[in-house]
N, C-alpha and C positions, 0 to 999 in steps of 0.2 A: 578291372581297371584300378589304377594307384593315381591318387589325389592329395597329394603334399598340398598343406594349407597351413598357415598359423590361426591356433587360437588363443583368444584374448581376454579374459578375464579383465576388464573392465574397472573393479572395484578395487583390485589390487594396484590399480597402475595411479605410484604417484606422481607424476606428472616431471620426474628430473631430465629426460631425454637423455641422460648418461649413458642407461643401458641400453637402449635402442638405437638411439642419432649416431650418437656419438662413438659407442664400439662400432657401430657399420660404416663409419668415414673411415674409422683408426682401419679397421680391417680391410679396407677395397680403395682406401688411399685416396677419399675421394673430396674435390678440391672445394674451397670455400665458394659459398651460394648453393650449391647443389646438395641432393639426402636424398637417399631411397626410402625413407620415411618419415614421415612429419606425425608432429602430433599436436591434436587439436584440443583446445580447451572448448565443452559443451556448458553453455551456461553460464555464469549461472541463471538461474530461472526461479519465477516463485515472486511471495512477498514478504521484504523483511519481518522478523527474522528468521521467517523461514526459508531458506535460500539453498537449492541445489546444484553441485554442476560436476563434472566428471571428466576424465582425458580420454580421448582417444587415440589409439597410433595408427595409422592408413598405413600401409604399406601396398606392392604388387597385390591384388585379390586371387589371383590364381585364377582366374575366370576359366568356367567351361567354355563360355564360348566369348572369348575375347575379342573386344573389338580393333585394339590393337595390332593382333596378327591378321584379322580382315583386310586393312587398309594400306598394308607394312607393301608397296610394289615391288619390292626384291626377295620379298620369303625372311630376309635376315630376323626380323622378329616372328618367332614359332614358339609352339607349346608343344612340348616332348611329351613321348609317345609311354615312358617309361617313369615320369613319375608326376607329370600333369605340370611341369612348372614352366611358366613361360621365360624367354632368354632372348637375347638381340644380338646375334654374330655380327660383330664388328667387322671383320672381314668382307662384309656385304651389306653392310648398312651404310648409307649413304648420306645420309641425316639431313632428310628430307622434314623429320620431323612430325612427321602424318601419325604415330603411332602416338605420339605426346598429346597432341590435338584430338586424337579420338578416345582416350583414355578418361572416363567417364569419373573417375576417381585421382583423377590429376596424379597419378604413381610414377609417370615416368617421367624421367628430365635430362638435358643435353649436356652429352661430356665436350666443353668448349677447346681444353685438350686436344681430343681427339677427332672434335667434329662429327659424331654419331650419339646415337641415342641410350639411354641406362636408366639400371631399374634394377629393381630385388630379386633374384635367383633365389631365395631361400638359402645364400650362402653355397652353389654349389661347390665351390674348392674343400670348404669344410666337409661338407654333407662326403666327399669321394675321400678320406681320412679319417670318417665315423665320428665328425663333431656334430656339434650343435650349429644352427644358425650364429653368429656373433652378436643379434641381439638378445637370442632366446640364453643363452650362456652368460651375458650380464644384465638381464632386468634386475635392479636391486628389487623390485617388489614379488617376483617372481610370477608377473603378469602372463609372461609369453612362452609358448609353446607350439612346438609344431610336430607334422606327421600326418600319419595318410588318413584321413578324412572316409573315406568309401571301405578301409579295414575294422570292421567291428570289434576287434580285439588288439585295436593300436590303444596307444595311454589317451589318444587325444579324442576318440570315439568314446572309450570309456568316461569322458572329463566331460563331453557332449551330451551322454547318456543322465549322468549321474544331476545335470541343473536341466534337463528335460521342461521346457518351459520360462525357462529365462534364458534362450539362445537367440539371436538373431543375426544376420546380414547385412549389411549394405544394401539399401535401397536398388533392386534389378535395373538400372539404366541401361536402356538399349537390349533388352535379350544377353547381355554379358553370362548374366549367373552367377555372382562374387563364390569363391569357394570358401574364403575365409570366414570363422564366426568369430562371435563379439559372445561373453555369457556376463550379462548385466543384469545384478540382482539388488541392489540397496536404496537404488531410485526411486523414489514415489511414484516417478513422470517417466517409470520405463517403457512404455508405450511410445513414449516421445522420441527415444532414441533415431530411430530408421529414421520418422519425419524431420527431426531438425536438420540430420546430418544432409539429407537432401534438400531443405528448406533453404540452406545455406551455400549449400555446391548451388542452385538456382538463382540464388539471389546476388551470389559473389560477396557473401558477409563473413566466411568460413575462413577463419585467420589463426596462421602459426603464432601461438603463443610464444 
């Protein structure tokens, strides 16, 4: 099986939203209020002057088992067969809206345009011309990276291999399964990562910087 996922280096991401938000609006033309990625300011935490905190970028998880396309009653949201990445055919989306609401990582959001639902492909137009994602192609930090996850000898398995031990996920909400990792190493309170970022999705405290 093939498992397209982004991963994230964490410690590299300084927090400009340039190369992620903002090349992925520039590239898929996408209107003011809406992103297929946000990014979260974690922290800071601690007691002066010691004080930590760190960005994160959410985007689509890739989930094995998405609850998205569970809830989707027309099929138009699926996860393809060929390279695990989930997509929402317009064509058949009705924008109902169910797949936004069940989406346990708040990833997807309504194109008011169009009156259907949208979310991150991993850039398929690019990925069928041998690019890059559009954020993985301008992270100035050079945080992000993606590829197939389940190939032990992609760059991004190798990159998973090599901090064996400071990799982590998304908090499992619902049986989903996030595909994507996070590799977060400089943290004192790296332990903390999974629970805040779910302390927060729970709480409703978890805010676009």
């Amino acid at each position: 099986m093939t498992q397209l996922a982004m991963v994230v280096e964490v410690d590299r991401c300084i927090g400009c939203k340039g190369g992620c938000q903002i090349a992925c609006k520039t590239e898929h033309n996408i209107s003011l209020g809406r992103s297929r990625s946000t990014l979260y300011t974690m922290g800071p935490t601690g007691t002066f002057p010691d004080l930590e905190m760190y960005y994160l970028p959410i985007m689509c998880q890739q989930c094995e088992n998405p609850a998205c396309t569970r809830v989707c009653p027309t099929g138009a949201c699926m996860k393809r067969d060929e390279d695990g990445v989930i997509v929402i055919d317009t064509d058949v989306c009705i924008g109902c809206r169910a797949c936004i609401n069940a989406c346990p990582f708040k990833c997807n959001s309504f194109n008011q345009e169009m009156r259907v639902s949208d979310k991150c492909t991993l850039c398929i137009e690019r990925r069928e011309k041998g690019l890059e994602p559009a954020c993985v192609r301008n992270c100035a930090g050079g945080a992000l990276h993606f590829g197939d996850i389940d190939d032990p000898e992609s760059e991004v398995s190798k990159l998973l291999k090599e901090n064996e031990g400071f990799v982590y996920s998304l908090p499992d909400r619902g049986g989903c399964r996030p595909s994507n990792r996070y590799i977060l190493k400089n943290a004192k309170w790296i332990d903390m990562m999974p629970y805040t970022f779910e302390k927060a999705l729970r709480e409703g405290t978890l805010e676009d910087e």
